[in-house]
C-alpha positions as CSV (number, residue, x, y, z in Angstrom):
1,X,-12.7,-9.3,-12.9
2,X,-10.6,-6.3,-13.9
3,X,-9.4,-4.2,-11.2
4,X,-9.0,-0.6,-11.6
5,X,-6.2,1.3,-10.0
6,X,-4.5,4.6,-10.6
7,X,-1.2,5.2,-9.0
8,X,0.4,8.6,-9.7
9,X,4.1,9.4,-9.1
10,X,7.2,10.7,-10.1
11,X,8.8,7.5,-12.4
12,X,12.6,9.1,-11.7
13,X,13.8,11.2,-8.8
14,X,16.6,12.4,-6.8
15,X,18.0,10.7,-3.8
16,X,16.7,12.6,-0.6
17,X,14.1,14.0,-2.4
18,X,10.4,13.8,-0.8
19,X,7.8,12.6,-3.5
20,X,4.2,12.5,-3.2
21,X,2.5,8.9,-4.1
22,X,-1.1,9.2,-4.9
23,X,-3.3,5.4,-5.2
24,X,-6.8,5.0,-5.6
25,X,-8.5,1.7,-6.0
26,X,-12.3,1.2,-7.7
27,X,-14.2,-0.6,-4.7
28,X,-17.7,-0.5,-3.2
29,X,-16.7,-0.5,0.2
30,X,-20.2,-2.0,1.1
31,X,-20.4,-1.2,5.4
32,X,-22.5,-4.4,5.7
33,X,-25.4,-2.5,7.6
34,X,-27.2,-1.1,4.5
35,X,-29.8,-3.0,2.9
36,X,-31.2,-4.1,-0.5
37,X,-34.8,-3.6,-1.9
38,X,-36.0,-6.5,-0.3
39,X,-34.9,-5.2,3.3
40,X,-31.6,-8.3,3.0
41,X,-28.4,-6.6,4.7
42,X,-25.9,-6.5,1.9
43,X,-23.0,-8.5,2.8
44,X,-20.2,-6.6,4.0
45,X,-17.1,-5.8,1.6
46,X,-14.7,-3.3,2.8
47,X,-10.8,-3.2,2.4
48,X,-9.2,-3.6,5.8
49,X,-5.5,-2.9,4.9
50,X,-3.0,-1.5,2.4
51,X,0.7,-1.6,2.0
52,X,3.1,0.2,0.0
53,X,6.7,-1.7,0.6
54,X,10.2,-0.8,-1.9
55,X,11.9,-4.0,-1.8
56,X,11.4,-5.6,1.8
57,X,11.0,-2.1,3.3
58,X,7.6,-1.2,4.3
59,X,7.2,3.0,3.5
60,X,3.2,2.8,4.2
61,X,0.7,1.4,6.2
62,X,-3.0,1.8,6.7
63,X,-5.8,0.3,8.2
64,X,-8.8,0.8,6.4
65,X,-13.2,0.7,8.2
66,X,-16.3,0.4,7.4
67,X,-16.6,4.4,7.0
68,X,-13.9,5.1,4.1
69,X,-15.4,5.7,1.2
70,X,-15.9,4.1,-2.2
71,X,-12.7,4.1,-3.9
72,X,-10.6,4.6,-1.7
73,X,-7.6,7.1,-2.5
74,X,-4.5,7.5,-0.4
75,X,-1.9,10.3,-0.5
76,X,1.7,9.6,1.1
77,X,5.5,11.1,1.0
78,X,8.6,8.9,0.5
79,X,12.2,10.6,0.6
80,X,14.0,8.4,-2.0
81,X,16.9,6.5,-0.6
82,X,17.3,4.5,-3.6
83,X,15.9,3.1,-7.3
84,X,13.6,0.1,-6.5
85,X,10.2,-1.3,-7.3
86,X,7.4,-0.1,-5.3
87,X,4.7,-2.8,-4.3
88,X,1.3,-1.6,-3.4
89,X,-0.8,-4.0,-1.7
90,X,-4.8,-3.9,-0.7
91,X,-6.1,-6.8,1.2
92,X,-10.3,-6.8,2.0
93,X,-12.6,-9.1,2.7
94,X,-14.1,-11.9,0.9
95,X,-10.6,-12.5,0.2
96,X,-9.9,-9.5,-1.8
97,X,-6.2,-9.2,-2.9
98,X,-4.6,-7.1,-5.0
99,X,-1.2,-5.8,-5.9
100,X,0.4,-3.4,-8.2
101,X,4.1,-2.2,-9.2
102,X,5.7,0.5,-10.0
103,X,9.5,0.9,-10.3
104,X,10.8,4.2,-9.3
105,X,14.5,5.2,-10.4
106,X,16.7,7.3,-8.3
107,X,19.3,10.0,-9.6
């Protein structure tokens, strides 16, 4: 199964410089409590976390319920300290994992 992503940021910047990272993920976020034509609950499928880390530093964290939406999208600011390779990390249930990279070179 393909996963879909869209990460949008800057690919060069300067040091000390604040840049906005923007990440979306295509996911269903099922809540577990809705329920299919035959009145079955859908099984629950939500992502629970996400994690943006350059190098071993973590620069973002979130925890992610039942009432985020579908697809979730995420907006956060780094002030570049240094180049590096940013990781981004969702982690769900049913033993979702996925991970995506993006290097990111400082001036």
């Amino acid at each position: 199964m393909r996963i879909r992503t869209l990460i949008d940021m800057p690919r060069m910047a300067k040091i000390g410089e604040v840049i906005a990272i923007r990440a979306t993920i295509a996911h269903p976020m099922e809540t577990g409590y809705r329920r299919d034509s035959d009145g079955a609950r859908l099984p629950r499928n939500i992502i629970r976390a996400f994690h943006c880390r350059i190098g071993n530093r973590e620069i973002f964290r979130a925890d992610l319920f039942p009432a985020v939406s579908a697809n979730p999208y995420l907006v956060f600011y780094h002030r570049v300290r240094a180049s590096g390779e940013l990781v981004f990390s969702w982690r769900g249930d049913q033993g979702f994992v996925h991970e995506e990279r993006v290097s990111l070179i400082a001036q």
